[in-house]
Rosetta silent file (secondary structure, phi, psi, omega in degrees, C-alpha in Angstrom):
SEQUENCE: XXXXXXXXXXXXXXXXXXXXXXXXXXXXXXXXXXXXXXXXXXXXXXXXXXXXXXXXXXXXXXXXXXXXXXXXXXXXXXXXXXXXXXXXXXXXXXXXXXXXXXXXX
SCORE:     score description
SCORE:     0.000 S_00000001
   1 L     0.000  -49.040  155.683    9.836   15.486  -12.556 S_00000001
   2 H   -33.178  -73.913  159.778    8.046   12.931  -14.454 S_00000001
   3 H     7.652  -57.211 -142.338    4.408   14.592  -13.662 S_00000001
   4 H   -90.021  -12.272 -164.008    4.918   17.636  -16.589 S_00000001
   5 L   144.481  158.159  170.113    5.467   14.665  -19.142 S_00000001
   6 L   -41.498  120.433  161.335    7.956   11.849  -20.781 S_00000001
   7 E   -96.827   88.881 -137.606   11.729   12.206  -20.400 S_00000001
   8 E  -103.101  139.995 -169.346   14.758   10.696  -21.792 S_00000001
   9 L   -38.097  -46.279  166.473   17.061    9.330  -19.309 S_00000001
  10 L   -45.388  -42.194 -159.284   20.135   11.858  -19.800 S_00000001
  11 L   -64.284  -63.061 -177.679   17.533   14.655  -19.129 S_00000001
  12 H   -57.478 -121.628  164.482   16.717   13.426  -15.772 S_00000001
  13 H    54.835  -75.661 -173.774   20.141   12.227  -15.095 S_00000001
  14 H   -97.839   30.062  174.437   21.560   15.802  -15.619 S_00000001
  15 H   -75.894  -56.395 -161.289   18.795   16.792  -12.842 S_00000001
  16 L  -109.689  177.623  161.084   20.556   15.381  -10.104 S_00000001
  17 L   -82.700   22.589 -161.093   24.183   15.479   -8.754 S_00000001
  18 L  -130.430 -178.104 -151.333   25.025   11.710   -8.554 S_00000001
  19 L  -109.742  154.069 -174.341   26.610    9.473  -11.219 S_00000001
  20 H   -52.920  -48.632 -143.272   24.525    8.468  -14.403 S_00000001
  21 H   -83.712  -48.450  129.936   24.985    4.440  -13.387 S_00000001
  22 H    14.492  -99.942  179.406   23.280    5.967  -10.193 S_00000001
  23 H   -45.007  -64.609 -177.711   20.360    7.607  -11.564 S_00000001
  24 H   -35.575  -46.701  166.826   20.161    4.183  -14.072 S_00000001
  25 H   -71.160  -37.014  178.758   19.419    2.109  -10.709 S_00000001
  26 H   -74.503   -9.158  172.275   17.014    4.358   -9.296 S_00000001
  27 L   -96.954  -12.881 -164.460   15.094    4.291  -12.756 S_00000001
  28 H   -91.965    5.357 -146.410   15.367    0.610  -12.944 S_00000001
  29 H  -119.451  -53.677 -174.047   14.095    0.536   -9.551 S_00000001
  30 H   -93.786    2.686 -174.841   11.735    2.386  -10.453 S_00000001
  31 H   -94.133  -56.031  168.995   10.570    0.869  -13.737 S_00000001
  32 H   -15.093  -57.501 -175.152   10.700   -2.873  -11.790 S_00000001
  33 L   -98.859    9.716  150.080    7.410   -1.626   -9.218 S_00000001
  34 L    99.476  -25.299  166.950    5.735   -0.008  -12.187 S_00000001
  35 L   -33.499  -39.211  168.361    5.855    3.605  -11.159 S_00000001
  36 E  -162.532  160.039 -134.560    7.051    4.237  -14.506 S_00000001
  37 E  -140.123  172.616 -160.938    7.664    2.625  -17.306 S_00000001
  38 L  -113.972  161.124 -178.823   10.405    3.013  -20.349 S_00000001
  39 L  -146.202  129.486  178.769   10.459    3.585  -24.431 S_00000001
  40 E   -81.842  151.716  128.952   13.473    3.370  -26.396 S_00000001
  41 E  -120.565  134.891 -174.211   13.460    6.350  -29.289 S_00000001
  42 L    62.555 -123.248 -164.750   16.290    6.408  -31.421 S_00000001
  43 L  -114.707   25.683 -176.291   19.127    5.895  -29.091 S_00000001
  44 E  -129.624  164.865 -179.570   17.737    7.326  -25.947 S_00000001
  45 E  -105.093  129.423 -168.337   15.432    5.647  -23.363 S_00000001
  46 E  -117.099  103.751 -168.412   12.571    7.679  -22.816 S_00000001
  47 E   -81.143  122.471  132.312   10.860    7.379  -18.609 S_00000001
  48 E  -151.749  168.164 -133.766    7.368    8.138  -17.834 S_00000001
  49 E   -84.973  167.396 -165.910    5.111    7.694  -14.886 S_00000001
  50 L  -125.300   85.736 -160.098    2.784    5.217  -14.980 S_00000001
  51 H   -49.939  -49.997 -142.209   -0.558    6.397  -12.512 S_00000001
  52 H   -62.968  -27.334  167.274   -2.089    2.944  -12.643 S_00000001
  53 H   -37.313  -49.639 -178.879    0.687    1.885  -10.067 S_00000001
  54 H   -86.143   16.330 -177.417   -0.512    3.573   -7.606 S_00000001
  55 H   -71.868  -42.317  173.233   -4.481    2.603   -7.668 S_00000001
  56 H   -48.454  -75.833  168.761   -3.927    0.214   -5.216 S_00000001
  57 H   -10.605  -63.464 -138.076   -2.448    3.303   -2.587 S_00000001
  58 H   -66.327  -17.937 -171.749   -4.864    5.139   -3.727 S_00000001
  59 H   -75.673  -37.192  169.586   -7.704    2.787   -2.783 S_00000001
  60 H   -65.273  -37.156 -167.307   -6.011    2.147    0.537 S_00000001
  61 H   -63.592  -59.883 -163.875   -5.526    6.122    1.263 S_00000001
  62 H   -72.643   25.615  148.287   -9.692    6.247    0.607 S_00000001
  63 H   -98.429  -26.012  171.951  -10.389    4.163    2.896 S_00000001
  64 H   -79.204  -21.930 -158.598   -8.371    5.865    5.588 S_00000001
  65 L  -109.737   28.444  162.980   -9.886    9.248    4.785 S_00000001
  66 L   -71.540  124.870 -171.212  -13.397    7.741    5.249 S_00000001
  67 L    -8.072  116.505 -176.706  -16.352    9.874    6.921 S_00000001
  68 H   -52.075    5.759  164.958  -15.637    9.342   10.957 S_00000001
  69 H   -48.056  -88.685  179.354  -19.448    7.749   10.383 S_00000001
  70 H   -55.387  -33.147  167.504  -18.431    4.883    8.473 S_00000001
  71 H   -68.306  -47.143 -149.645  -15.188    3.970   11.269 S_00000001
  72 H  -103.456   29.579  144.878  -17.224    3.936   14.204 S_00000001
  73 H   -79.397  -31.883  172.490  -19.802    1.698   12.221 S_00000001
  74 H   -58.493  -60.309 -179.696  -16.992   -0.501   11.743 S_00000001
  75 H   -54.913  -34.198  170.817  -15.545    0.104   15.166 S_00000001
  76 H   -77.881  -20.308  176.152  -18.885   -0.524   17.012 S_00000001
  77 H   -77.500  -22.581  175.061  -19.523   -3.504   14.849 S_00000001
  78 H   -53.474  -68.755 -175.391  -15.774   -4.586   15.837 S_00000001
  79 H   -72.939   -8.361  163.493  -16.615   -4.263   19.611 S_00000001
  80 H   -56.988  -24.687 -151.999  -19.838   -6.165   19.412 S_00000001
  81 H   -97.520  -20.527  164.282  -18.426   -8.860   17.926 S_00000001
  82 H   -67.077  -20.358  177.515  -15.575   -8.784   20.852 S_00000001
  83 H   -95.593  -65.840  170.739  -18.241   -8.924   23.496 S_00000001
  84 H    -0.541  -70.461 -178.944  -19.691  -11.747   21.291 S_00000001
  85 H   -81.184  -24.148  176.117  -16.709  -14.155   21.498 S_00000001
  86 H   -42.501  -84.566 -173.116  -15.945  -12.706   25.099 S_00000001
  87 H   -34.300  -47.629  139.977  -19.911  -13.918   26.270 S_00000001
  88 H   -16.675  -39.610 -173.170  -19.143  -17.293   24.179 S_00000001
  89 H   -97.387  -54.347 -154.997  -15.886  -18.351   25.746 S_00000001
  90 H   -71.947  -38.879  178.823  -17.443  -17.476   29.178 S_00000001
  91 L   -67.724  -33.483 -147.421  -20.794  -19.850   28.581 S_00000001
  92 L   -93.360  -24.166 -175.897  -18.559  -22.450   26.787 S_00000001
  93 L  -110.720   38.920  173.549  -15.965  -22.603   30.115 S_00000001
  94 L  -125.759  -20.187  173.748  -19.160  -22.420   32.686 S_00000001
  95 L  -101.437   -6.474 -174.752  -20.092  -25.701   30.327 S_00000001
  96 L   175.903   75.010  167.401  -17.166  -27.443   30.316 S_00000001
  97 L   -49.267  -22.907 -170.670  -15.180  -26.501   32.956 S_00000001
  98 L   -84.055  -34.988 -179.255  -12.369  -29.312   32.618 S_00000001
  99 L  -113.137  162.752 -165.529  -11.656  -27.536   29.217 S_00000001
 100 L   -94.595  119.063 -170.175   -9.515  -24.994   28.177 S_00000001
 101 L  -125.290  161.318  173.747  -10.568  -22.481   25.375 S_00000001
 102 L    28.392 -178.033 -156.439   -8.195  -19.575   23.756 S_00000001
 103 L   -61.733  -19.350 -165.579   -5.010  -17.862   25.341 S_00000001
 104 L   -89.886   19.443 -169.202   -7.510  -16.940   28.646 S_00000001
 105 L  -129.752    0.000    0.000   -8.401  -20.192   29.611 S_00000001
């Protein structure tokens, strides 16, 4: 609703079917995490969204929707580094048999 532009609370309010002291938590809710943020004018409180909240998301979403390239560089550098510590544990308990390394040993 917020999207087309700045609102005063009544406006919104007489949007939904639930009581104003209702709607009043769900803005304060929503003014708390920054999604949007409030202006009094005159006697009305005036809501609108606030983008920069979400840059964090958005930075996380673009990371998910990266080229399947870039995961399986990660994912092959991921299993190298698992055969790494594997080969590692296995020399280090062939070297010192009496001890005990990580949950497999």
């Amino acid at each position: 609703m917020l999207r087309a532009g700045p609102l005063p609370a009544g406006v919104i309010a007489d949007r939904f079917a639930i009581t104003r002291p209702a709607i009043s938590r769900h803005l304060r809710v929503l003014r708390e995490s920054g999604l949007v943020r409030d202006e009094t004018v005159g006697r009305q409180r005036v809501y609108a969204l606030d983008p920069t909240a979400l840059d964090e998301l958005k930075a996380w979403l673009a990371e998910l929707t990266m080229p399947a390239a870039v995961w399986e560089q990660r994912l092959d550098a991921l299993e190298t580094e698992v055969y790494r510590t594997r080969r590692e544990r296995r020399a280090d308990r062939e070297t010192n048999p009496d001890r005990k390394t990580g949950s497999d040993g």
